[in-house]
Structure formats: C-alpha cells, structure tokens
N, C-alpha and C positions, 0 to 999 in steps of 0.2 A: 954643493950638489953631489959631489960624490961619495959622501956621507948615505945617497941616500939609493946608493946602488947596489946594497944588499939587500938579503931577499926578504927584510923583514917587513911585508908589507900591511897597513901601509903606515904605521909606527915609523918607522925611519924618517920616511916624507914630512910627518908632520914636527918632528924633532929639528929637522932643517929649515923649517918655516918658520920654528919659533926662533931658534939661533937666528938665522937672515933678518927676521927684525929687532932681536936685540940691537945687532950692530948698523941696521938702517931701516927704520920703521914705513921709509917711501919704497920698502922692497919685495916683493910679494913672491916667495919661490915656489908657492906652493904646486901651481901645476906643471912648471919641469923639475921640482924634486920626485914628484907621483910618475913621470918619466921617464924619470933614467930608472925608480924605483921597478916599475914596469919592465925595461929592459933586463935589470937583474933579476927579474923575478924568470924571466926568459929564459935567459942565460944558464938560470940554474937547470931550468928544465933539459937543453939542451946537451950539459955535460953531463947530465947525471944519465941519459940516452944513451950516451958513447961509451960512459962506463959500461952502463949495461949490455953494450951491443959488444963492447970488448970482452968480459968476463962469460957470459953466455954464449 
C-alpha cells in the first residue's frame, strides 16, 4: 500500500492491485491502494501551498 502513496494517480493504485494478487489472488487492494493514493495526492497539494506561502 505504500507504494501507492505517490501522486501518481491513479497508476500507482492500480500497480499495487496487480502486485497484491500476484502474491495472493484472495487479495483485493484496490480501494485502499486508491486511498492512501488519495492522501498523496493531498499531501502533495498541501506542501507545495507552504512552499508557496513561504517563497511569496
């Protein structure tokens, strides 16, 4: 899952679903990989604000 916490959205997510059932096909990650994916996508919004609120 945290593979899929970068902001590539939502490519990442679906990368971690295919890996998760290589290694157990009773595994389905897809929608908290699209979660945390989510949060990164957040996250990035949020720093890149503070840059700009600091450099401005």
């Amino acid at each position: 899952i945290g593979a899929a916490g970068i902001s590539a959205f939502p490519m990442s997510a679906r990368v971690v679903q295919k890996v998760g059932l290589e290694a157990d096909p009773q595994n389905h990650l897809l929608m908290h990989a699209a979660g945390a994916n989510t949060a990164g996508q957040i996250a990035s919004v949020v720093a890149g604000g503070a840059i700009l609120a600091l450099l401005l």
